[in-house]
C-alpha positions as CSV (number, residue, x, y, z in Angstrom):
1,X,105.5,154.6,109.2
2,X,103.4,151.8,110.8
3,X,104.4,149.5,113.6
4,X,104.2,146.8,111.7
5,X,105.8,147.8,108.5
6,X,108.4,149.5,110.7
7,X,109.2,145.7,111.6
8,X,109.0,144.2,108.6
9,X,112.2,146.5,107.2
10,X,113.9,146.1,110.6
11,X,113.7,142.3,110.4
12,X,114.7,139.9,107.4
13,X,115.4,136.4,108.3
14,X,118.5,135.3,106.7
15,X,119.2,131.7,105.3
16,X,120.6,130.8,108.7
17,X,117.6,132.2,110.5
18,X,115.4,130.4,108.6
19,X,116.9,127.0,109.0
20,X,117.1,127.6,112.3
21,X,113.1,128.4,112.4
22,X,112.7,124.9,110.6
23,X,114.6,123.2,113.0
24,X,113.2,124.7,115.8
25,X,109.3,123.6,114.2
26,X,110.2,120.4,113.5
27,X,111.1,119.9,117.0
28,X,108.0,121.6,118.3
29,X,106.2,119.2,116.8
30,X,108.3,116.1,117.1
31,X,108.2,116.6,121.2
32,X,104.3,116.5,121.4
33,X,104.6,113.4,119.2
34,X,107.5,111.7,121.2
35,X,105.6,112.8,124.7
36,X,101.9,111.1,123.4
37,X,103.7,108.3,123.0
38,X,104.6,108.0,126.1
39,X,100.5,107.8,127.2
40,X,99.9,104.6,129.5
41,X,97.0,103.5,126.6
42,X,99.8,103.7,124.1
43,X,101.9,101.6,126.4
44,X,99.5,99.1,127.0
45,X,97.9,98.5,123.3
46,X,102.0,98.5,122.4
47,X,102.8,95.7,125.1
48,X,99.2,93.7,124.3
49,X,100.3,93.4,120.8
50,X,97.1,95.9,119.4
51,X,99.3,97.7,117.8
52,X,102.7,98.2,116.0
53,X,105.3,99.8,113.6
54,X,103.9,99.9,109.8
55,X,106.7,99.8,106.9
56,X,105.1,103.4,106.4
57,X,106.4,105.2,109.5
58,X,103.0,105.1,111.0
59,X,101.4,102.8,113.7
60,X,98.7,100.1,112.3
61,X,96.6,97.8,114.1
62,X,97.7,94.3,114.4
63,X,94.6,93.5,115.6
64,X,90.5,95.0,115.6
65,X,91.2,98.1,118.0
66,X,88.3,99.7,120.0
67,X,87.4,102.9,119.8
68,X,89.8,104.4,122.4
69,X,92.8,102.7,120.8
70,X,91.2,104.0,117.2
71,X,91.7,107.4,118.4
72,X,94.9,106.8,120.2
73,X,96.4,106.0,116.6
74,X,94.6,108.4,114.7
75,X,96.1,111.1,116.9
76,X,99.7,110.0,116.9
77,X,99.6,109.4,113.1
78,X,98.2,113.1,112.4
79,X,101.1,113.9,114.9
80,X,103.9,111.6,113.2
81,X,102.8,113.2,109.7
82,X,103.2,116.6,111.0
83,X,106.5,116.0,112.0
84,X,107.2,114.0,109.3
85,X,106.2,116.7,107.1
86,X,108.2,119.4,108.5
87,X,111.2,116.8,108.5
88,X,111.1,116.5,104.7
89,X,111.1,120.2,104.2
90,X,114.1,120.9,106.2
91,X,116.0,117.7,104.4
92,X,114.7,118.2,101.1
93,X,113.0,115.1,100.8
94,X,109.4,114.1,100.1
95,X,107.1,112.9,103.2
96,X,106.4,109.8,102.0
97,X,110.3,109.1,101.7
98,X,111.3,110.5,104.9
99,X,108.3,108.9,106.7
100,X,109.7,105.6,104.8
101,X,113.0,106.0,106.4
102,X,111.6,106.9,109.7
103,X,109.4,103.1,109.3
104,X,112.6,101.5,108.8
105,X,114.3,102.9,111.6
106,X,110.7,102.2,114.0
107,X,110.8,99.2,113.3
108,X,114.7,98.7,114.1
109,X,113.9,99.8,117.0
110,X,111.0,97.5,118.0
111,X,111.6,95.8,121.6
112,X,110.4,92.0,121.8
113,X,107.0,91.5,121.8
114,X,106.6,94.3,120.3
115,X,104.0,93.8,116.6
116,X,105.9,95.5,113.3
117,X,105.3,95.0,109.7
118,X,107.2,92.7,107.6
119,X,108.4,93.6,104.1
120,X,105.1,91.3,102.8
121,X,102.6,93.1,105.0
122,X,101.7,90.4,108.1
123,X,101.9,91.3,111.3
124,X,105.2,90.1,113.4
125,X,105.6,89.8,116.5
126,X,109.4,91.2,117.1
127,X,111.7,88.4,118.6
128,X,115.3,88.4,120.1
129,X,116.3,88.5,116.2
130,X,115.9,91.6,114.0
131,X,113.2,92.4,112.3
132,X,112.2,91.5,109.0
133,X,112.3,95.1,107.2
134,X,112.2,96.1,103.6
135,X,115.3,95.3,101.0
136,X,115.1,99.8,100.8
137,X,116.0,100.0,104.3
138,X,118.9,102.0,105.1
């Protein structure tokens, strides 16, 4: 017998092994996201009111960006909707729901001056008051 069928009958992942694989990926890729974020650029288009929370669960641009801060988003978008993606698969949810959720909860979480999305889709800049978010917020 083969080496690698040899481990294939050795090895079956049970239910619990394989929730525990999904949680495990869905951290893998929510740490990269979470540590990108982090990036001075990020920081600075954040703070300079460039860009913001969209009610989608991704970041927009509240103003024209360059090409840097294009790219910047792009990146953390692709990154978001990985994680978002493995997210929904481990909940049983759809992406666009769970990265709906996640939106709501971004833009909870906005700091003043910080830009977000209202419900009607202009640009905010947050406030000492919460944020104006969508009715379907939980």
């Amino acid at each position: 017998m083969g080496k690698n069928k040899m481990l294939k009958k050795m090895w079956k992942p049970t239910g619990l092994a394989l929730a525990g694989i999904a949680v495990t990926a869905a951290v893998a890729v929510a740490v990269p996201s979470a540590m990108a974020q982090r990036d001075p650029a990020y920081a600075a288009a954040r703070s300079a009111g460039q860009i913001g929370e969209q009610l989608d669960g991704y970041l927009g641009f509240a103003t024209t960006p360059t090409p840097a801060i294009r790219a910047l988003v792009e990146d953390l978008n692709i990154k978001r909707k990985a994680a978002y993606t493995a997210s929904a698969q481990s909940t049983g949810s759809t992406v666009q729901q769970f990265a709906f959720t996640s939106g709501c909860n971004l833009i909870a979480n906005t700091k003043p001056g910080e830009k977000y999305q209202t419900p009607s889709g202009a640009w905010k800049t947050r406030d000492s008051s919460p944020p104006e978010r969508d009715p379907r917020c939980p």
